[in-house]
C-alpha positions in Angstrom: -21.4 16.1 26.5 -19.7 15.9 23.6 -15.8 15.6 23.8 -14.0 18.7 22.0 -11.3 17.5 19.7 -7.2 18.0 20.4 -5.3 20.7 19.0 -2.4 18.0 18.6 -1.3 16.5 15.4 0.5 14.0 14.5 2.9 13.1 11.5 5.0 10.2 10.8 8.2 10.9 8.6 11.0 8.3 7.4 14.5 8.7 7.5 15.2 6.7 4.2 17.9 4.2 4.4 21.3 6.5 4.1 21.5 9.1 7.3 21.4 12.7 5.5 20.9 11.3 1.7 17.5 10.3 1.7 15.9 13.0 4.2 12.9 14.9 1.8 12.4 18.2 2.4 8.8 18.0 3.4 10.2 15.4 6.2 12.8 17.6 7.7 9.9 20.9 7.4 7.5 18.4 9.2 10.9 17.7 12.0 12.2 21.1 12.4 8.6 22.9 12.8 7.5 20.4 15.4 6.9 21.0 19.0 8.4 17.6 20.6 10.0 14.9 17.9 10.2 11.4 19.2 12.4 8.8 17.0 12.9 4.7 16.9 16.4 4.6 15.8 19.1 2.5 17.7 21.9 4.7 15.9 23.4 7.3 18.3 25.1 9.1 15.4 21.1 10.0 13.8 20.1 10.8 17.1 23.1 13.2 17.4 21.9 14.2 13.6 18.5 14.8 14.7 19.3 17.1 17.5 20.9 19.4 15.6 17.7 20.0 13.7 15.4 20.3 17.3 15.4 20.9 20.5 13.4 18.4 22.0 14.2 15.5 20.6 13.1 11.6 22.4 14.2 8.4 21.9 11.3 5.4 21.6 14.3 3.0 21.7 14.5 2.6 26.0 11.0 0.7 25.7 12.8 -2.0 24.4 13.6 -4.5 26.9 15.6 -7.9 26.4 13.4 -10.8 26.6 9.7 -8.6 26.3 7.5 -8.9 23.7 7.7 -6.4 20.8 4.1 -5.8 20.9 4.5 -4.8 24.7 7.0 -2.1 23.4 5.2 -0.9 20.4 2.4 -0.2 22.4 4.3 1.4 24.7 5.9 4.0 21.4 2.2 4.8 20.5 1.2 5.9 23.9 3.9 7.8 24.6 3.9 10.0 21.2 -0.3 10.2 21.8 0.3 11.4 25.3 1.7 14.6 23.8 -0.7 14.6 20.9 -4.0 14.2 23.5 -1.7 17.7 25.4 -2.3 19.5 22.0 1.4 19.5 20.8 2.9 19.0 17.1 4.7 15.9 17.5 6.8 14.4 14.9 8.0 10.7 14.8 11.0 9.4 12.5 11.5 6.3 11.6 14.1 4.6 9.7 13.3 4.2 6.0 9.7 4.4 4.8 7.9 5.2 8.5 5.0 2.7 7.1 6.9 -0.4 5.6 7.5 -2.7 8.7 6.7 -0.5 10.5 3.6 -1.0 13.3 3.6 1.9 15.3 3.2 4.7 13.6 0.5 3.1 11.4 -1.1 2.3 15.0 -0.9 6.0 16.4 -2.0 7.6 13.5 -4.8 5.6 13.6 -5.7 6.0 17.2 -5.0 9.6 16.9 -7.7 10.2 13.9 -10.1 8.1 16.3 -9.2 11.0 18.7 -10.1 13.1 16.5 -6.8 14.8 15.9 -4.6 15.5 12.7 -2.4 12.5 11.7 -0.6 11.6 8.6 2.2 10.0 7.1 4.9 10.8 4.9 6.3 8.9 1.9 10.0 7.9 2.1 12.3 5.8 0.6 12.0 2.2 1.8 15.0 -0.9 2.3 12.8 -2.3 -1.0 13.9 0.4 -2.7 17.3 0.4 -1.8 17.4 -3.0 -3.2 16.1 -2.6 -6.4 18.8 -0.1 -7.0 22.0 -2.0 -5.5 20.7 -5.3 -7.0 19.8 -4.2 -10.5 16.4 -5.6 -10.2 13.2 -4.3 -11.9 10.0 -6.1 -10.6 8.5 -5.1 -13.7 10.3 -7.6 -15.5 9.1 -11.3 -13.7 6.9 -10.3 -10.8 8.2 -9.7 -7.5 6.9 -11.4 -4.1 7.7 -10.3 -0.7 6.9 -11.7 2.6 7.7 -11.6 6.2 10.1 -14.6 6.3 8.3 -16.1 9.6 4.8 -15.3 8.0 5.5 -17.3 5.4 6.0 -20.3 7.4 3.5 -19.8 9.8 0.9 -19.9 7.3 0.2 -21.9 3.9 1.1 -19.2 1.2 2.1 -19.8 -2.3 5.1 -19.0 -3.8 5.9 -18.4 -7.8 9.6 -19.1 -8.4 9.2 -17.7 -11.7 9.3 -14.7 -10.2 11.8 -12.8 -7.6 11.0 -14.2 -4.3 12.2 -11.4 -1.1 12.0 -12.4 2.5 12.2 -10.0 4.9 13.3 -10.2 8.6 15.2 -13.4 8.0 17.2 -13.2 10.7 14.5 -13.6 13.3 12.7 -16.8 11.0 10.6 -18.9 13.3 10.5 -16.4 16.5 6.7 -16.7 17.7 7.1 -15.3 20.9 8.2 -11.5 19.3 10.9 -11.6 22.4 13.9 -12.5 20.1 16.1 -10.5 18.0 17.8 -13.5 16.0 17.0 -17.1 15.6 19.6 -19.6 15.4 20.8 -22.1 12.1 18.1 -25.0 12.8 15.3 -22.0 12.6 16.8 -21.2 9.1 16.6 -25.0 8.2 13.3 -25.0 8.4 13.2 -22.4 6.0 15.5 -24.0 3.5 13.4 -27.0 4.0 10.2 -25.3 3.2 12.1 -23.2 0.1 13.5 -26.2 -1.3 9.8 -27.8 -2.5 9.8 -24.9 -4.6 13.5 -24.1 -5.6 17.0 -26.5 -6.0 19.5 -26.5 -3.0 22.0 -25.3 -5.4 20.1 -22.3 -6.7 21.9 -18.9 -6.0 20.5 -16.6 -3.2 21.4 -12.9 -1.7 21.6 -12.0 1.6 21.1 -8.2 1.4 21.5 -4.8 3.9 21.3 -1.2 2.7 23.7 1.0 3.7 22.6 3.0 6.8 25.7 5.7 6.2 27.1 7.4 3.0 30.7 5.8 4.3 28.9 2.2 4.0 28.4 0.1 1.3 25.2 -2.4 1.1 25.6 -6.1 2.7 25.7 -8.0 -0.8 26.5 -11.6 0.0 25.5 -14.8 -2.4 25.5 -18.3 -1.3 23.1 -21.0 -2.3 19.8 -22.3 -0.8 21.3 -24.5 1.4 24.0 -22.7 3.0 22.0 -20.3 3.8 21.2 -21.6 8.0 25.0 -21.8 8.5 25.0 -18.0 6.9 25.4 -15.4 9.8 22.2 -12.9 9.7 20.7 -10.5 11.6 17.1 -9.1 11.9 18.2 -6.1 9.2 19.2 -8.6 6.8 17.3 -9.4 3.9 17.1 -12.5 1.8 16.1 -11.9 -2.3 15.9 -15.6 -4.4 15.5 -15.0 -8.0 13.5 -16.4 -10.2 14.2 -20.6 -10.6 12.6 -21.2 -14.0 10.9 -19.6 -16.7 7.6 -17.7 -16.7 5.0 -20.7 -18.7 2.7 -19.4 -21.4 -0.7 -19.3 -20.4 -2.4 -20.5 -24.3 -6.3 -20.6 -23.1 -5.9 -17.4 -21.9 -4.0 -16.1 -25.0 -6.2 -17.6 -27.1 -8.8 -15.6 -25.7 -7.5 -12.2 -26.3 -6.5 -13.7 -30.0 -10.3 -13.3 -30.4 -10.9 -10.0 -29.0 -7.9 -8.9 -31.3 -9.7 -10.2 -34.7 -13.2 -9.2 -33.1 -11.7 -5.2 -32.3 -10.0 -5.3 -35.9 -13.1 -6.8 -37.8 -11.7 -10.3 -38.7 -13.0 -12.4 -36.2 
């Protein structure tokens, strides 16, 4: 017998960064014309923000326990925003920032909920990322820009350029394998500097960066260098951004290659 699909829908907005400056249009259309809106924000004064714009409005944030496993509580998100989807409801879930840039459950859910064979999309929003660009006056355009998941990059062998901008995010939590933890402690962060420093001097210039989460705050812009950067006090929100160390190196066999295809296109190869 073959299963017939849910009415339910599912769509996954972001918040951007600054509460009330960054909300789209299409994301507060998608908040205020849902049937049940669940969010994932630890700030009561968006919650506060968000209930003036519906009814029934649920917080993810009680599934998060002191000591439990992230996963544990990210699975527990998804089920409980499907369980309303599978009873045929609109449900909206907001997230801070871009809803799919570090963000593991509502990429998850909309995937399980397509499987279902309901509606689920996301929206577009604007991201910490860009944030940064903005309050740091940087445009990846102009070296190359890496990012990485600051533990990732330790946990596995990965290759860093530091002729470009390097940006690690979740910093604060640098080493955590047991996704229990909401900050690591200074001898985590050595290990960082430690693996940092093959590529980059101790004494080159990094930022510790936050985006402002209200229009009353201003970003967390701090510099130090490479090597003060364990006794530095960070939390999981905190971003680190190392610019480029040296210049970007001419690559001459591959330059001479298109020299050719020049003289060949123009006729005076």
């Amino acid at each position: 017998m073959q299963t017939t699909p849910s009415t339910g829908s599912l769509v996954c907005v972001g918040l951007g960064m600054t509460l009330g400056a960054h909300l789209a249009p299409l994301a507060r259309s998608h908040i205020e014309q849902a049937d049940v809106v669940f969010f994932a924000l630890s700030d009561g004064i968006v919650e506060l923000w968000l209930r003036r714009m519906h009814a029934d409005v649920r917080s993810l944030q009680s599934f998060y326990q002191e000591g439990s496993s992230r996963m544990n509580t990210y699975w527990q998100m998804v089920e409980a925003m499907l369980v309303e989807v599978r009873a045929g409801r609109r449900v909206c879930g907001v997230f801070y920032g871009h809803p799919g840039v570090f963000a593991w459950v509502p990429h998850k859910a909309i995937e399980l909920a397509r499987e279902e064979g309901c509606r689920a999309h996301m929206e577009p929003a604007i991201s910490a990322e860009g944030c940064l660009y903005a309050d740091l006056g940087i445009d990846p355009g102009a070296y190359g820009c890496q990012h990485y998941e600051a533990s990732q990059l330790l946990f596995y062998q990965r290759r860093i350029d530091p002729a470009a901008y390097l940006i690690l995010w979740q910093v604060g939590v640098v080493g955590d394998q047991s996704m229990a933890r909401f900050s690591t402690n200074a001898a985590y962060r050595q290990v960082l500097v430690d693996v940092l420093a093959r590529d980059y001097p101790l004494n080159h210039e990094v930022t510790i960066y936050r985006a402002a989460t209200l229009p009353i705050q201003s970003p967390r812009i701090e510099r130090c260098t490479l090597a003060a950067l364990p006794q530095a006090k960070l939390d999981m929100t905190d971003t680190l951004v190392i610019p480029p160390a040296y210049a970007m190196q001419p690559n001459p066999e591959i330059l001479a290659r298109f020299d050719a295809l020049d003289r060949a296109v123009a006729g005076t190869g």
